[in-house]
N, C-alpha and C positions, 0 to 999 in steps of 0.2 A: 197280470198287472203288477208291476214292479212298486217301490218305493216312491212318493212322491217328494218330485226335486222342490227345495223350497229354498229360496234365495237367502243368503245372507243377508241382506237389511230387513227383510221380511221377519228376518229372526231377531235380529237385534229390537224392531218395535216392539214382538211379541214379546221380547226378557222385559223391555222397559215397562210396558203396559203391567206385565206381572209384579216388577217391582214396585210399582204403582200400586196396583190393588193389597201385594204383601208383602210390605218392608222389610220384611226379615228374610225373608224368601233366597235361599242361595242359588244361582244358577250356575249352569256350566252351557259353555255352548265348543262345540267341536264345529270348527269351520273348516274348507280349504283358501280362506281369504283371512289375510291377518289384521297387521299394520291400521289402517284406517278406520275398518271396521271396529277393531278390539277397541278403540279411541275412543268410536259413537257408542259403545256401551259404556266404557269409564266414565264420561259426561253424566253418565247418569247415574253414577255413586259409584265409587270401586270395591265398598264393602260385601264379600259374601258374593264375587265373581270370578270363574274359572273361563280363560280364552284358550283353547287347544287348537292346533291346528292338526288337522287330522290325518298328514302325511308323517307327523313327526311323535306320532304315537308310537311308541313301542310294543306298548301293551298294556292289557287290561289293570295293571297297575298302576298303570299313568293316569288312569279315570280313575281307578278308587282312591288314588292319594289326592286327589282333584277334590273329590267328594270329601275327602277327610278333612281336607284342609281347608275347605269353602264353610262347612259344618264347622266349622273351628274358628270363622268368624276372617279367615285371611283371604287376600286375593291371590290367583295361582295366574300367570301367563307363561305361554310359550318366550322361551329365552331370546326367538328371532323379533319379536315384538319389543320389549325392552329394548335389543341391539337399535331398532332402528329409532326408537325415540332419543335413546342414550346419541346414536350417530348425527343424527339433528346438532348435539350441542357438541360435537366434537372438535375441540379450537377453543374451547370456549370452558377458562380452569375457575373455580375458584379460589384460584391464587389471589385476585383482586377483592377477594372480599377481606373484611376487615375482622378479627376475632370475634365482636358483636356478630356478626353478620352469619359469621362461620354459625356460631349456636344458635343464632334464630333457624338458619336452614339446616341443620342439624334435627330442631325439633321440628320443623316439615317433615323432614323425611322419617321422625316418628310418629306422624299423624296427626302432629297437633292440633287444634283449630288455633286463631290470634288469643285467644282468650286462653287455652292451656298455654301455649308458649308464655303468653304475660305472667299469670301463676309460676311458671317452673322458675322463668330467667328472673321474679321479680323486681319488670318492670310495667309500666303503663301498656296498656292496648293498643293508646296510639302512637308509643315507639315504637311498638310491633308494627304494625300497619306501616308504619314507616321503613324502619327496616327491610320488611318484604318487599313492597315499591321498590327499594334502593338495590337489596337482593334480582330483582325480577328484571331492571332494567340494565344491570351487573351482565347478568349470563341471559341478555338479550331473547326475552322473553314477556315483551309489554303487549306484543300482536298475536295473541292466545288466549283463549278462553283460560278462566282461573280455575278452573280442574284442572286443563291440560297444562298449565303454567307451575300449579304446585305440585304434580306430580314428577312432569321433566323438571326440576329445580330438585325435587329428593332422589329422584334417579343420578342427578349429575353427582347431590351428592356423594351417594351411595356409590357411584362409581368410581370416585376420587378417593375413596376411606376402601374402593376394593383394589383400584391401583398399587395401595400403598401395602395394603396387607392383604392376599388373595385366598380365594376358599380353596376348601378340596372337592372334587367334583362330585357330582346329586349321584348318590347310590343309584346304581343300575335297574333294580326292581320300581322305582317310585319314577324314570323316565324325567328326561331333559328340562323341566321346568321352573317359573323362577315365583316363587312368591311375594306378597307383600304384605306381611301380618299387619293387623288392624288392631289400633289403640280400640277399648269400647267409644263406640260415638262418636271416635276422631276421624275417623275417612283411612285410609292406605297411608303405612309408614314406612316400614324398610323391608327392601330386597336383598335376599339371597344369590345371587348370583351364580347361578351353577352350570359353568363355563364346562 
């Protein structure tokens, strides 16, 4: 009797139901199914979540720096996941935003909630709120659940700020993957991009 096959969404309820019962609870899920999937568990907080995809494993370092870094409070994806949400907004610069705008989505993609960005930029809540609206509907992002909306909006940034100045590629023992360290309490801030 072999290993029981057990579905990807099957897996994804079960993380969610976990993260349900234990908040803090880090998971990792190795799939062969990415993109869409990896999506339905972000929805449900991207804090303290590794997506692998399990063809693109190197090796058992690519799980334990997984674990290292989920334990560390950051979110870990395979780099083909990023590609495809970053390829979603591809056409689509920041150029059009306006310096305000530029550092509202700046501190998105540090994990802010509206209320840390009002603190950091001080200003109001509801020039925040506003701003993001004006951000969101900018890089054509109003027909999106607001996870999926603030996440791709700090990916775009983050890939506009790696355009411009590029990493050097993820050490070979720690394998292909892109993180997203996590503010305490903020949600998912900035990615690594390790092309």
């Amino acid at each position: 009797m072999g290993t029981p096959i057990v579905t990807t969404m099957a897996t994804i309820e079960a993380a969610r139901r976990l993260r349900t019962d234990h908040p803090g609870l880090g998971i990792v899920v190795i799939s062969d199914r990415g993109n869409g999937f990896a999506l339905e568990l972000l929805r449900g907080g991207a804090s303290r979540i590794a997506y692998l995809l399990d063809d693109r494993i190197p090796g058992i370092y690519t799980v334990l720096g997984a674990l290292r870094d989920i334990r560390a409070g950051q979110t870990v994806l395979d780099p083909s996941i990023v590609d495809s949400l970053v390829a979603r907004r591809d056409g689509i610069a920041i150029d059009d935003l306006t310096l305000r705008e530029i550092d509202v989505l700046e501190q998105i993609a540090h994990g802010q909630s509206n209320r840390g960005i009002a603190a950091t930029l001080f200003i109001s809540v509801k020039a925040v709120e506003k701003y993001v609206s004006v951000i969101f509907r900018k890089l054509e992002l109003t027909n999106q659940p607001l996870i999926e909306r603030r996440v791709t909006a700090a990916l775009t940034f983050l890939r506009a700020q790696h355009d411009e100045h590029p990493t050097p590629h993820t050490p070979a023992d720690t394998g292909p993957l892109t993180h997203l360290p996590e503010a305490p309490g903020q949600g998912p801030s900035a990615t690594q991009l390790g092309k």
